[in-house]
DSSP file (Angstrom, degrees, kcal/mol; ACC not computed):
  #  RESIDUE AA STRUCTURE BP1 BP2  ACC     N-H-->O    O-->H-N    N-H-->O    O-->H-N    TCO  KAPPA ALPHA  PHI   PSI    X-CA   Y-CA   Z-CA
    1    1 A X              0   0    0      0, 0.0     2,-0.7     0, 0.0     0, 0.0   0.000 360.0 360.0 360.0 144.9    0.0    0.0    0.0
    2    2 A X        -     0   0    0      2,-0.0     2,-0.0     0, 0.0     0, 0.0  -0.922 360.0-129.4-128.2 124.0    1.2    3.3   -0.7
    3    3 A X        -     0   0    0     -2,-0.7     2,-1.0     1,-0.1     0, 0.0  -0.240  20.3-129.8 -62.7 138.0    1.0    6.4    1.3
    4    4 A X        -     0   0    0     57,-0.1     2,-0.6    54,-0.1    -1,-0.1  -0.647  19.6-143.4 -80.3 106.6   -0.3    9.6   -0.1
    5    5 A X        -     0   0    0     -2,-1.0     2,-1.0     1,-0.1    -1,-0.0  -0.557   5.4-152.7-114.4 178.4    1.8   12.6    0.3
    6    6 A X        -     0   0    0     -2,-0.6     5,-0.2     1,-0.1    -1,-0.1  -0.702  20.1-110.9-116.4  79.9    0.4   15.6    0.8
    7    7 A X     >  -     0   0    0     -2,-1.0     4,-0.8     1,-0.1    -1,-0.1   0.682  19.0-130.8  24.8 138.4    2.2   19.3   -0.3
    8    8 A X  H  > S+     0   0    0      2,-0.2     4,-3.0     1,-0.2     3,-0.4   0.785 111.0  60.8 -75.6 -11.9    3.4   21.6    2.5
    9    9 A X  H  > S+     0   0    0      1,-0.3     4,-2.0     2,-0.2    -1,-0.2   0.910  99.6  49.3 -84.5  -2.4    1.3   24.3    0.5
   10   10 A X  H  > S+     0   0    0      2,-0.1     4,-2.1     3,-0.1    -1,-0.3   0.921 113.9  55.3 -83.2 -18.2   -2.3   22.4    0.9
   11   11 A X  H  X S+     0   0    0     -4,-0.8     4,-2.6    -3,-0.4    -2,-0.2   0.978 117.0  33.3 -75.3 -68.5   -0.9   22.4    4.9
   12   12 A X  H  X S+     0   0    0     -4,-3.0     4,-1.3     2,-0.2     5,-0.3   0.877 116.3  53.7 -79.9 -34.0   -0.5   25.9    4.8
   13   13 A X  H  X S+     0   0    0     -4,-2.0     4,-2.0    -5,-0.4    -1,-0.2   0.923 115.3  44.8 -15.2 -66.3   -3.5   26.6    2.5
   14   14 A X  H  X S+     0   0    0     -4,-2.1     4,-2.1     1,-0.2    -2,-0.2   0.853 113.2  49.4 -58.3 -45.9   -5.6   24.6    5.0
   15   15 A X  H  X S+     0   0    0     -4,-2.6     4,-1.9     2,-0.2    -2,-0.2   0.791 110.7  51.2 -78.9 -21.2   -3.9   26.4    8.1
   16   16 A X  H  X S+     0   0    0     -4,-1.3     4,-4.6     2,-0.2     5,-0.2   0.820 107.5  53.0   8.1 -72.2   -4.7   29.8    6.5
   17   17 A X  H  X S+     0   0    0     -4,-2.0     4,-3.3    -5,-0.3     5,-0.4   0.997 110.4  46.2 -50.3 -75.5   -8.3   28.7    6.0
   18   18 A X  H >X S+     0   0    0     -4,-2.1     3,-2.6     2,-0.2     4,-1.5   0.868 111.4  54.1 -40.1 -78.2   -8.5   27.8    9.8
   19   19 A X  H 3X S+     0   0    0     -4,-1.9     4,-2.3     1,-0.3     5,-0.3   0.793 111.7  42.8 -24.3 -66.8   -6.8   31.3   10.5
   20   20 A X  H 3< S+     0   0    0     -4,-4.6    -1,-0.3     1,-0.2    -2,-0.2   0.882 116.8  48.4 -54.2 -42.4   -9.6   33.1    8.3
   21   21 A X  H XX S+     0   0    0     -4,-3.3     3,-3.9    -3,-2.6     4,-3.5   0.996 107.3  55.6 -58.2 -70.8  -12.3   31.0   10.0
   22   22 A X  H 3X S+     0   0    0     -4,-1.5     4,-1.8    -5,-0.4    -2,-0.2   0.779 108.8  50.1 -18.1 -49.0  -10.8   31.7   13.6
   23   23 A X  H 3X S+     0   0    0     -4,-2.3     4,-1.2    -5,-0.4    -1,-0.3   0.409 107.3  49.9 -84.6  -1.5  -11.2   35.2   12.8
   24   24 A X  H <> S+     0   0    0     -3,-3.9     4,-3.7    -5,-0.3     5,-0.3   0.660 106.8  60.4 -96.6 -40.8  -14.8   35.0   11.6
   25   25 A X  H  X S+     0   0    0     -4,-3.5     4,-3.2     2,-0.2     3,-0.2   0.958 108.0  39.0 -42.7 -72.8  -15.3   33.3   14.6
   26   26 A X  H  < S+     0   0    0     -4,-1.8     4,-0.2     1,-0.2    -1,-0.1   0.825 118.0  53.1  20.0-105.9  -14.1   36.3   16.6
   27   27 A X  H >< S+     0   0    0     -4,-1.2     3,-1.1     1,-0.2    -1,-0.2   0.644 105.0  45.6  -4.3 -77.4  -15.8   38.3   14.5
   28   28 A X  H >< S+     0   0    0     -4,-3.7     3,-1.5     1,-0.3    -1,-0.2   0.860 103.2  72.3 -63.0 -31.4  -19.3   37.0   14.4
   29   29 A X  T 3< S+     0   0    0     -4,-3.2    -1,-0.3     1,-0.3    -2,-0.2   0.798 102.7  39.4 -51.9 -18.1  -18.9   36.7   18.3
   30   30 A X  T <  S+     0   0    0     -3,-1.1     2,-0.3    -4,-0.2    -1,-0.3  -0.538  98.4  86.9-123.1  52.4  -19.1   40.6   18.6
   31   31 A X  S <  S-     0   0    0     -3,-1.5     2,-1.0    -2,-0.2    -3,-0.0  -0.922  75.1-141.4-120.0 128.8  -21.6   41.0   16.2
   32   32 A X        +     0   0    0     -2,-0.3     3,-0.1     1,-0.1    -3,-0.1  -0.797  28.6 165.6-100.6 115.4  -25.3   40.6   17.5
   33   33 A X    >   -     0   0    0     -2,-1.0     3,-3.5     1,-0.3    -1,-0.1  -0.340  40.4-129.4-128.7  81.9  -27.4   38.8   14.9
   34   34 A X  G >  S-     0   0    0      1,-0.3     3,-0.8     2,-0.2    -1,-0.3  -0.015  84.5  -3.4  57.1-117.9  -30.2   37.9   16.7
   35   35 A X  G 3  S+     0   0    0      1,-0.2    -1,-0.3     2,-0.1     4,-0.1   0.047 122.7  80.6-117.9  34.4  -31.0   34.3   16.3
   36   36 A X  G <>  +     0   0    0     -3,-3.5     4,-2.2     2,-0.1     5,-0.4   0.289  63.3  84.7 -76.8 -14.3  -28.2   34.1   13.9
   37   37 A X  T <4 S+     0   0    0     -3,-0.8     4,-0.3     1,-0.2    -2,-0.1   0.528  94.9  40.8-110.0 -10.6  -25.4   33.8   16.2
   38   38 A X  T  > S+     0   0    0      2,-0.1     4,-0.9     3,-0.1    -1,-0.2   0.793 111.9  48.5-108.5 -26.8  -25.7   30.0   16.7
   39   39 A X  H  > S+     0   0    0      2,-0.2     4,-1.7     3,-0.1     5,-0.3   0.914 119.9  45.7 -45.3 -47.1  -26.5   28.5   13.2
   40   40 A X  H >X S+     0   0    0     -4,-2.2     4,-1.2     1,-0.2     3,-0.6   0.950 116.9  47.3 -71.9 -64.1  -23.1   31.1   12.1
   41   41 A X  H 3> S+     0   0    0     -5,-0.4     4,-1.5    -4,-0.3    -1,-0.2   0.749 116.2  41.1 -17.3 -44.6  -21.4   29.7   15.1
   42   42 A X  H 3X S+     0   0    0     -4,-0.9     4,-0.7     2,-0.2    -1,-0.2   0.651 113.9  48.8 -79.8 -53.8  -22.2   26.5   14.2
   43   43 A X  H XX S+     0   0    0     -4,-1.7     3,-1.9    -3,-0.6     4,-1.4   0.956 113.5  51.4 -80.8 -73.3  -21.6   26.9   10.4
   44   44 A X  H 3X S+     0   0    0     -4,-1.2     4,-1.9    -5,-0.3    -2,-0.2   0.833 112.3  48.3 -21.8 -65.1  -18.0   28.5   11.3
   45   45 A X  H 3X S+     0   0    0     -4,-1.5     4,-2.6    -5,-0.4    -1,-0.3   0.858 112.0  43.5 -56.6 -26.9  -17.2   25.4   13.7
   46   46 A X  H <X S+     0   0    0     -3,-1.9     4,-2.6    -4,-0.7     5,-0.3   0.990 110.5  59.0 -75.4 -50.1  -18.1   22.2   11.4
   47   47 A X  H  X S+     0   0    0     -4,-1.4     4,-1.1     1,-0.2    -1,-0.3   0.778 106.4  39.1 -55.8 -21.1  -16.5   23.8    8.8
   48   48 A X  H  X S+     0   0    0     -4,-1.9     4,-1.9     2,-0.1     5,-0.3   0.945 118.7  54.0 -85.3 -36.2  -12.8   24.2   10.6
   49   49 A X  H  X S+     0   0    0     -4,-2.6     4,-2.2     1,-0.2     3,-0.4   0.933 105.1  53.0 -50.4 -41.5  -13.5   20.3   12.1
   50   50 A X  H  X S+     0   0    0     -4,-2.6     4,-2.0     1,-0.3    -1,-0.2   0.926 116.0  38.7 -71.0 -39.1  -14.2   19.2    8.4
   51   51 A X  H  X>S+     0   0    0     -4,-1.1     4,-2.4    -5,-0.3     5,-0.6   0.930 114.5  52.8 -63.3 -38.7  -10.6   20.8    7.3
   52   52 A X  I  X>S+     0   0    0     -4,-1.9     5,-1.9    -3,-0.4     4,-1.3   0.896 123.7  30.8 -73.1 -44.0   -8.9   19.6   10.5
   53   53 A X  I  <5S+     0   0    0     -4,-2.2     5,-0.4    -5,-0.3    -2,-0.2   0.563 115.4  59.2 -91.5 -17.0  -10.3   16.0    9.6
   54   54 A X  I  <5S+     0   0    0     -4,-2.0     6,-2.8    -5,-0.3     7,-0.3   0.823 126.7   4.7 -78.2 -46.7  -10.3   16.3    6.3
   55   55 A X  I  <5S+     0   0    0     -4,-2.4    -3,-0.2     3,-0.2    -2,-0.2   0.466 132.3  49.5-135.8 -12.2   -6.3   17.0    5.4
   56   56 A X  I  <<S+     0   0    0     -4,-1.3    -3,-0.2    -5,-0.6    -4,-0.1   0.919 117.9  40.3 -85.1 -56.2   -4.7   16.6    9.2
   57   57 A X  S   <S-     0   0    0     -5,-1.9    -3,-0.1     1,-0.1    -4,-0.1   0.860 107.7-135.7 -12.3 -94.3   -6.5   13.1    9.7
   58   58 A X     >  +     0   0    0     -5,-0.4     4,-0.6     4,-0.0    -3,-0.2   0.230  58.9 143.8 106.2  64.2   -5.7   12.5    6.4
   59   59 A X  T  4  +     0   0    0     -5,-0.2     3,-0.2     2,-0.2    -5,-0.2   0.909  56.6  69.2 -93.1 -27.8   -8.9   11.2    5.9
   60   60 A X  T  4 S+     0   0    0     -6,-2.8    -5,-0.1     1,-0.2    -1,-0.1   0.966 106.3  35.0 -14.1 -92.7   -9.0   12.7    2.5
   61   61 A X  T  4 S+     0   0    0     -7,-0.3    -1,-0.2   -57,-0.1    -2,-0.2   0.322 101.2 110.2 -84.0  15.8   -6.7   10.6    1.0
   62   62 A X  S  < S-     0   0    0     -4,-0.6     2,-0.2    -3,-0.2    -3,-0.1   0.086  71.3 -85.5 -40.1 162.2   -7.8    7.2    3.3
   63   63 A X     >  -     0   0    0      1,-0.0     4,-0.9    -2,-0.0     3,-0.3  -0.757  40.0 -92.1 -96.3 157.7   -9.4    4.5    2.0
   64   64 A X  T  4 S+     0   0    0      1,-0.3     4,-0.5     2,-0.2    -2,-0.0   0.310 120.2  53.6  89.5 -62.4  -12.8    3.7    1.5
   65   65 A X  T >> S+     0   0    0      2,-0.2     3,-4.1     1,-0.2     4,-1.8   0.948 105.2  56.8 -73.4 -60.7  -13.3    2.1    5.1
   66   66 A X  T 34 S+     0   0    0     -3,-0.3     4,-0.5     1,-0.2    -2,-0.2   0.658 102.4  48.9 -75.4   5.1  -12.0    4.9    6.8
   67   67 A X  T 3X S+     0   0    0     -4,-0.9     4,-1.3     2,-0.1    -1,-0.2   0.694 112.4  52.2 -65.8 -29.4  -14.3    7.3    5.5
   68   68 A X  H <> S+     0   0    0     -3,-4.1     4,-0.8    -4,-0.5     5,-0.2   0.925 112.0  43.1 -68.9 -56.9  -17.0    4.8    6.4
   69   69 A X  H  X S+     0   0    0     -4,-1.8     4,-0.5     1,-0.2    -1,-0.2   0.703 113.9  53.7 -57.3 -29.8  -15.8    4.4   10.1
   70   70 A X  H >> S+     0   0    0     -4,-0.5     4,-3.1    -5,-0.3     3,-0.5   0.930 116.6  35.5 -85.9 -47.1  -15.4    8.3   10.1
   71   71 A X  H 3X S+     0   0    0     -4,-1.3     4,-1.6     1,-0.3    -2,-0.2   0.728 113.4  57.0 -76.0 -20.0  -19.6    9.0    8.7
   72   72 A X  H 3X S+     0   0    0     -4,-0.8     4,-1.7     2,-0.2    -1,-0.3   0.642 112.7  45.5-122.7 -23.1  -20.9    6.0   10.8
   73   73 A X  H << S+     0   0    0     -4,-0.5    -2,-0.2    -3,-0.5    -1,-0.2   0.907 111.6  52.0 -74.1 -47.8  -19.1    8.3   13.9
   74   74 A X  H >X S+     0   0    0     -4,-3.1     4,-4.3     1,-0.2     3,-2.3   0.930 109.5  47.1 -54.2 -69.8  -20.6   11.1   12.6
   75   75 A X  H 3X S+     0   0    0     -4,-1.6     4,-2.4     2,-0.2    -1,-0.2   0.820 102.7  57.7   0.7 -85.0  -23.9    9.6   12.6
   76   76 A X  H 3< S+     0   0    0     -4,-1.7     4,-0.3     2,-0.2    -1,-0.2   0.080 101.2  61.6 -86.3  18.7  -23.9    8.3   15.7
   77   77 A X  H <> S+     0   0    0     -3,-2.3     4,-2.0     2,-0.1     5,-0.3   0.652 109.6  43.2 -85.8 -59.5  -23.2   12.1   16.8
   78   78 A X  H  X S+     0   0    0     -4,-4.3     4,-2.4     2,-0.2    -2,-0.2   0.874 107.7  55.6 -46.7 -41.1  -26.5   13.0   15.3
   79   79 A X  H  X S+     0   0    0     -4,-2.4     4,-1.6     2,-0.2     5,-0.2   0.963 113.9  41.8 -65.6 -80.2  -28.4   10.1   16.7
   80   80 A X  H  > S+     0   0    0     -4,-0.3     4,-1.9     1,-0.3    -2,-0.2   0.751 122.1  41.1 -73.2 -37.8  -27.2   11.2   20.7
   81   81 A X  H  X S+     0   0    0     -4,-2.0     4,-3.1     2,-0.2     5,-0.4   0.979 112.3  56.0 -73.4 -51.7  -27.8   15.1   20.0
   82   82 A X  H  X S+     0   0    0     -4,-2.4     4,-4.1    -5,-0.3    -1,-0.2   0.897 115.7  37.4 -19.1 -74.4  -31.0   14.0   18.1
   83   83 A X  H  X S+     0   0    0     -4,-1.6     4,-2.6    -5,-0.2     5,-0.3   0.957 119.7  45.3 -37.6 -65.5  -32.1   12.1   21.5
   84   84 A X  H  X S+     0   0    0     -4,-1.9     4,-2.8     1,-0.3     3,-0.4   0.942 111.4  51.3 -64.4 -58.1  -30.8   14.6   23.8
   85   85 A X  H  X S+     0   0    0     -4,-3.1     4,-4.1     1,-0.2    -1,-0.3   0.870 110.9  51.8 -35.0 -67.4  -32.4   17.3   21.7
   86   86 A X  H  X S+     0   0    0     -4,-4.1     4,-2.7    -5,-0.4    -1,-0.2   0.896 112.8  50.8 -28.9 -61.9  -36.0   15.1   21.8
   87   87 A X  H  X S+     0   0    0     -4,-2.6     4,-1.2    -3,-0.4    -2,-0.2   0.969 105.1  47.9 -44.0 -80.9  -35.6   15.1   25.2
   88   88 A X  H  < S+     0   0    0     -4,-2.8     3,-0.5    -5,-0.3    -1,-0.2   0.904 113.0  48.4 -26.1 -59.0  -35.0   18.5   25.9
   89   89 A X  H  < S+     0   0    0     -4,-4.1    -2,-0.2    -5,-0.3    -1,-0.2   0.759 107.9  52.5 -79.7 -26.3  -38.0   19.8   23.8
   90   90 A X  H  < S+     0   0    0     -4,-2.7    -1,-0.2    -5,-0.3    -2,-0.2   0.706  74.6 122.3 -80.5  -9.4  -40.5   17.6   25.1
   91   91 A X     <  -     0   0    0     -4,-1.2     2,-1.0    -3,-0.5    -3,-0.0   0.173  68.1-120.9 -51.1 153.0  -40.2   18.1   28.7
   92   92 A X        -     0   0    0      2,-0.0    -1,-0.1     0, 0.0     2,-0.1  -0.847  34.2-154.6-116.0  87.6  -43.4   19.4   30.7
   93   93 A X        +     0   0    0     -2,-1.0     3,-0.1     1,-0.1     0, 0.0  -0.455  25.2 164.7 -19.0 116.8  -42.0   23.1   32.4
   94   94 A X        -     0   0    0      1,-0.3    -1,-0.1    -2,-0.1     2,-0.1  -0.129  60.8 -24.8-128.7  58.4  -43.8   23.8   35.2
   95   95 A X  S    S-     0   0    0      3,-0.0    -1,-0.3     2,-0.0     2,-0.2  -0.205  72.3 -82.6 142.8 150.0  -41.8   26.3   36.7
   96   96 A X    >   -     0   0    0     -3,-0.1     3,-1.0    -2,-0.1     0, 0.0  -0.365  63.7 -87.5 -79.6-177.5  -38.1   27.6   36.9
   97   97 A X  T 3  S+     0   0    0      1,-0.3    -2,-0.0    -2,-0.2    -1,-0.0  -0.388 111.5  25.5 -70.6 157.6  -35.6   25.4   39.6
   98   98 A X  T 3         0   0    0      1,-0.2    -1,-0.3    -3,-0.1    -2,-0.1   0.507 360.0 360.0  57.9  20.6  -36.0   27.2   43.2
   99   99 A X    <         0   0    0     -3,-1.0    -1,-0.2     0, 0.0    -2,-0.1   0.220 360.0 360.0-127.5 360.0  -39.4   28.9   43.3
């Protein structure tokens, strides 16, 4: 089997990219948009994990399986927030904690 390698200038491309993200991050933190500010948040974070997993991982240039192992993780991130989420939103309020 033969290893892929990988260019220092997608490394620094990729760290560059984080950088710019990092700084949107920032950014969007000191900006109020309303009930924007965790969907951008949100959008900001997957996107530096997907780079971080994408070209540090090396998941990119992986085979086949470990892409599989990597989405079936992924998955089974959605499935426990899903739950937790369910959970959360159905719950019968009757009052805040101490009163």
């Amino acid at each position: 089997m033969s290893e892929h390698i990988v260019s220092p200038g997608v490394y620094v491309a990729v760290f560059v990219a984080l950088m710019v993200l990092t700084a949107g991050t920032v950014f969007a933190a000191t900006v109020d948009l309303g009930m924007w500010n965790t969907p951008v948040a949100l959008l900001i974070a997957v996107t530096k994990a997907a780079l971080v997993v994408l070209f540090f991982m090396h998941v990119k240039y992986s085979s086949r399986l470990v892409a599989l192992a990597v989405g079936g993780g992924i998955l089974w991130l959605l499935t426990l927030i899903a739950g937790v989420a369910a959970d959360y939103l159905t719950r019968n309020w009757v009052g805040t904690p101490g009163t």
